[in-house]
C-alpha positions in Angstrom: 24.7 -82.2 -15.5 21.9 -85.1 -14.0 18.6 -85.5 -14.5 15.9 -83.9 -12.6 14.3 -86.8 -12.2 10.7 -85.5 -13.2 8.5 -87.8 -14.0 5.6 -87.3 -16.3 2.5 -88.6 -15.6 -0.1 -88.0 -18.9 -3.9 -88.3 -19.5 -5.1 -90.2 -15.9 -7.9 -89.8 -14.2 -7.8 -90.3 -9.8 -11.1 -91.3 -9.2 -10.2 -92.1 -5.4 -9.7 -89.8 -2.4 -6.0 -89.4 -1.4 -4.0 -89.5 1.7 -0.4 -88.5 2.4 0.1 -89.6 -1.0 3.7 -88.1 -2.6 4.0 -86.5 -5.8 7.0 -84.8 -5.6 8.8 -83.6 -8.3 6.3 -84.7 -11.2 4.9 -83.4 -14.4 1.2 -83.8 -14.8 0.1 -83.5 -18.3 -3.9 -83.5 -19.1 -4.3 -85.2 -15.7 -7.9 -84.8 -13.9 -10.3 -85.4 -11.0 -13.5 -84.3 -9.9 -15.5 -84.2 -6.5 -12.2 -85.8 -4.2 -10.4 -85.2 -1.3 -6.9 -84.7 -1.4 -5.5 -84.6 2.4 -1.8 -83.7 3.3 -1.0 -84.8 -0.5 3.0 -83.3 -1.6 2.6 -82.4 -4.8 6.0 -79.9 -3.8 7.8 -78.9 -7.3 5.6 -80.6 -9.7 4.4 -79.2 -12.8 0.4 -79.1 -13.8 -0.2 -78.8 -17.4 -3.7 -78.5 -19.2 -5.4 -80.1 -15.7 -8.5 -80.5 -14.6 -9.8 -80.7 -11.2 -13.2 -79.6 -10.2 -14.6 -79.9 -7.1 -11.9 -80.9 -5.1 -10.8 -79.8 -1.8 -7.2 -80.1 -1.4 -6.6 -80.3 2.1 -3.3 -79.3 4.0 -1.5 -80.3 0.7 1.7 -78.9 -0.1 2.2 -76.9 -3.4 5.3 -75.5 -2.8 7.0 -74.3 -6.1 4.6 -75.7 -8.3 3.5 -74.5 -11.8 0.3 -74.5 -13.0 -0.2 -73.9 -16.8 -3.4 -73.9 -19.0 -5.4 -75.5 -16.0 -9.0 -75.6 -14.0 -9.4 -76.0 -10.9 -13.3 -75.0 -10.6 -15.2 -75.2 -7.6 -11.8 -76.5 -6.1 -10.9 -75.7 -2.6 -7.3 -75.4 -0.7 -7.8 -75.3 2.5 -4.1 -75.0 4.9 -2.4 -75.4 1.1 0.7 -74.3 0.8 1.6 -72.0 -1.9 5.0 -71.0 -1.6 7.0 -70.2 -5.0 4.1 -71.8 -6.9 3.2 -69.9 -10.4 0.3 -69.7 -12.6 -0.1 -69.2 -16.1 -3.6 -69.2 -18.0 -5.2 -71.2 -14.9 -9.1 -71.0 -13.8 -8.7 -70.8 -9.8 -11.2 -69.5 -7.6 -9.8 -65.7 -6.5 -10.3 -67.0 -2.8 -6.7 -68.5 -2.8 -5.8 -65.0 -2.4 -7.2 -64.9 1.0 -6.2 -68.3 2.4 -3.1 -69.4 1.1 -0.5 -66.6 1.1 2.5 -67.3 2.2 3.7 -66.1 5.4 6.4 -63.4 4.8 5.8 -60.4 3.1 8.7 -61.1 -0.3 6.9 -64.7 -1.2 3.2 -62.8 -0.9 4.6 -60.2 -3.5 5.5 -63.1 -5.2 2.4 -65.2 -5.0 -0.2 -62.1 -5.8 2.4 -61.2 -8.4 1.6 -64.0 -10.4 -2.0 -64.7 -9.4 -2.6 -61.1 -11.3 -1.1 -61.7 -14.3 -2.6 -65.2 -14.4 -6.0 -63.2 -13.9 -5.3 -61.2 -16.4 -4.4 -63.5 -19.0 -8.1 -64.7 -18.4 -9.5 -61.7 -18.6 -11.1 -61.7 -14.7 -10.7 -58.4 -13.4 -12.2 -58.5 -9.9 -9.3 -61.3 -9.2 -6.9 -58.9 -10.8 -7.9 -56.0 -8.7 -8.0 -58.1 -5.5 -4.6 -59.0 -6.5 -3.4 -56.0 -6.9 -4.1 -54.5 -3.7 -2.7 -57.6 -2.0 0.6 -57.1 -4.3 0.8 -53.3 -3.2 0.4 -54.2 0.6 3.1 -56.6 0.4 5.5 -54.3 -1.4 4.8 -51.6 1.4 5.6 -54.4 4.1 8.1 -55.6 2.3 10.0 -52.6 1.8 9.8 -51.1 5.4 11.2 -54.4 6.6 13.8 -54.5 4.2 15.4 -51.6 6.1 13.6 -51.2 9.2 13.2 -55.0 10.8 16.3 -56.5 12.5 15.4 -60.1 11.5 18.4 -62.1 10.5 16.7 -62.3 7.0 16.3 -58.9 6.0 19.8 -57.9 7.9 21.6 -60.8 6.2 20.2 -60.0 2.1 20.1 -55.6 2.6 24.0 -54.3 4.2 25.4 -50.7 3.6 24.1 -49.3 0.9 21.6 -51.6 -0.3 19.8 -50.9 3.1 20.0 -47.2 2.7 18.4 -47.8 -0.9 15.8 -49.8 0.3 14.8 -47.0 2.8 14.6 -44.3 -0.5 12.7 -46.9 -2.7 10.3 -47.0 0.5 9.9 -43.4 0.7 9.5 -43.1 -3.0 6.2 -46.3 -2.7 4.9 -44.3 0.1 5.3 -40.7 -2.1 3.1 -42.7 -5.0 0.8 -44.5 -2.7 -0.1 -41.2 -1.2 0.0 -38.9 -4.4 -2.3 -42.1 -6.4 -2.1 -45.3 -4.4 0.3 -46.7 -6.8 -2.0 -46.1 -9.6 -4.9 -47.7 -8.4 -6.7 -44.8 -6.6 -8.6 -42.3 -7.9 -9.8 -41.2 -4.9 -6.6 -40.4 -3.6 -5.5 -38.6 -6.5 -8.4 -36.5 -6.2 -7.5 -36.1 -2.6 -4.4 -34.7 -3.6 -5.7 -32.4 -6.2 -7.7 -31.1 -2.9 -4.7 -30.8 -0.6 -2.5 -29.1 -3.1 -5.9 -26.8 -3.9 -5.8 -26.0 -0.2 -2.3 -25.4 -0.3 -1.8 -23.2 -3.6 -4.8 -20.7 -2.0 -3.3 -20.1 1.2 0.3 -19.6 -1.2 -2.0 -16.6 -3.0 -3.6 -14.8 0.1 -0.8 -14.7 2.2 1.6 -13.6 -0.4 -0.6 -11.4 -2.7 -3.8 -10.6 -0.3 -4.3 -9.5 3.4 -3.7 -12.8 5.2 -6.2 -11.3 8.0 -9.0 -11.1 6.1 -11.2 -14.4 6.0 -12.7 -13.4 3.0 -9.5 -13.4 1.0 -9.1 -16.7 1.5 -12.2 -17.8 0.4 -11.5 -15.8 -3.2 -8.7 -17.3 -3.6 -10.0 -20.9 -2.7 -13.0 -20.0 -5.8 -10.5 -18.3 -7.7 -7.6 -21.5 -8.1 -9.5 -23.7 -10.5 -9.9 -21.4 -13.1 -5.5 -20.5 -12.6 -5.2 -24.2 -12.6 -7.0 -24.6 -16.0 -5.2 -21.8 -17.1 -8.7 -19.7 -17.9 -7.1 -16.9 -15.7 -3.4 -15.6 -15.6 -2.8 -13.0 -13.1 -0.2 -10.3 -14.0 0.7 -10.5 -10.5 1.8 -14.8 -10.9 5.6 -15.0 -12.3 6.4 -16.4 -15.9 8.0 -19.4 -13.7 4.8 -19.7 -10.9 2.1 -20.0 -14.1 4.2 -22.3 -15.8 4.8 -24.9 -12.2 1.1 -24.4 -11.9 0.9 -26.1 -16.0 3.2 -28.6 -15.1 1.2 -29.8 -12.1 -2.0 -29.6 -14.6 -0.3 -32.0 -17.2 0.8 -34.0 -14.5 -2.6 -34.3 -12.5 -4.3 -34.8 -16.1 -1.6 -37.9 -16.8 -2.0 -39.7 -14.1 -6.1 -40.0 -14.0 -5.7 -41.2 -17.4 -2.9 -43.7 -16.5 -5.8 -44.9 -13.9 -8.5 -45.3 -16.4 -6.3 -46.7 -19.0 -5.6 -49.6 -16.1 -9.2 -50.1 -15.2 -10.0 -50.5 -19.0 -7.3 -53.0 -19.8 -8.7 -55.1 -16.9 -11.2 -55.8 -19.1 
């Protein structure tokens, strides 16, 4: 075993602009600035802990597997930063990094929203945290169609065989959710499904147990399914196994709009 080499640098203050300056590779402990410019600065690797840096516009610097722990960066600006493997723990950063400084492929975005939302929730700001969700979710949908679909050497190299043919289920299955409850995050999409499966049961009951010709059939069945699917009303003609699906689908339903609101509470 070596040394990494990281140098700590503890309580200073830059009270200068900077300029292809390199901090590669450091540990910055309590270190500040405010109202600078940082231009094409590496900071690549270096760890930030209990910072503070207001005001700064960090310009086409390079934060590429950086960790940022217990800092602020208020008011602080990144434009053409670089983000790549960087994580954030506890750290006051304006939710607009999420719209400029993703990385470019779709694994190291799933990565980078990943830990911008639990940063945000760690400080309790749920607009990031929802703004990072629905980044985090896109990703994983890119993500996993590419992982069996695209033909670039990077996806073909890491998913052979079998682990290709699992990606393509795990896709299906983050499709199923999104469209059931987008993932957990929708409630109008789970109340689209109730609708669609409303739709569905009602035509089940008029052609099977009324006269299919009849418009009128259809429409008392399509008033007559909430009160089944509360289970108010129990046909004799509905089978033990039919009223019991039908209960199963009602617990289910009931589960996940809770599951929603629990999640929009604990954002909080």
């Amino acid at each position: 075993m070596k040394s990494s080499g990281r140098e700590k640098i503890e309580d200073q203050i830059f009270d200068t602009n900077l300029t292809s300056e390199n901090f590669h590779n450091k540990h910055f402990i309590r270190v500040g600035s405010k109202e600078q410019t940082f231009s094409k600065v590496n900071f690549s690797h270096t760890y930030f802990e209990n910072c503070y840096f207001r005001n700064i516009i960090f310009n086409t610097c390079d934060f590429n597997g950086c960790k940022f722990i217990n800092c602020n960066f208020h008011g602080s600006t990144f434009p053409g930063s670089k983000f790549d493997y960087a994580t954030f723990d506890k750290t006051f950063i304006d939710n607009e990094i999420l719209d400029n400084n993703c990385p470019s492929y779709n694994n190291l975005i799933l990565k980078f929203a990943r830990t911008l939302r639990i940063n945000y929730q760690g400080i309790g700001d749920s607009f990031a945290v929802n703004k990072a969700i629905k980044i985090e979710l896109e990703a994983s949908k890119e993500h996993l169609y590419q992982s069996w679909k695209s033909k670039s050497t990077y996806y073909r190299d890491k998913y052979k065989g079998w682990d290709r043919f699992s990606m393509f289920f795990e896709w299906l299955y983050f499709k199923f959710q999104d469209f059931v409850w987008g993932n957990g995050e929708s409630p109008i999409k789970l109340l689209r499904t109730g609708l669609v499966l409303w739709f569905i049961f009602s035509l089940f009951d008029t052609i099977y147990f009324k006269n299919p010709n009849l418009l009128s059939d259809y429409l008392g069945s399509f008033s007559l399914l909430p009160s089944i699917f509360m289970g108010i009303n129990k046909p004799a003609k509905y089978s033990d196994f039919y009223l019991t699906f039908i209960t199963i689908l009602r617990f289910i339903g009931f589960a996940l709009f809770t599951s929603i609101i629990i999640k929009r509470f604990n954002r909080r």
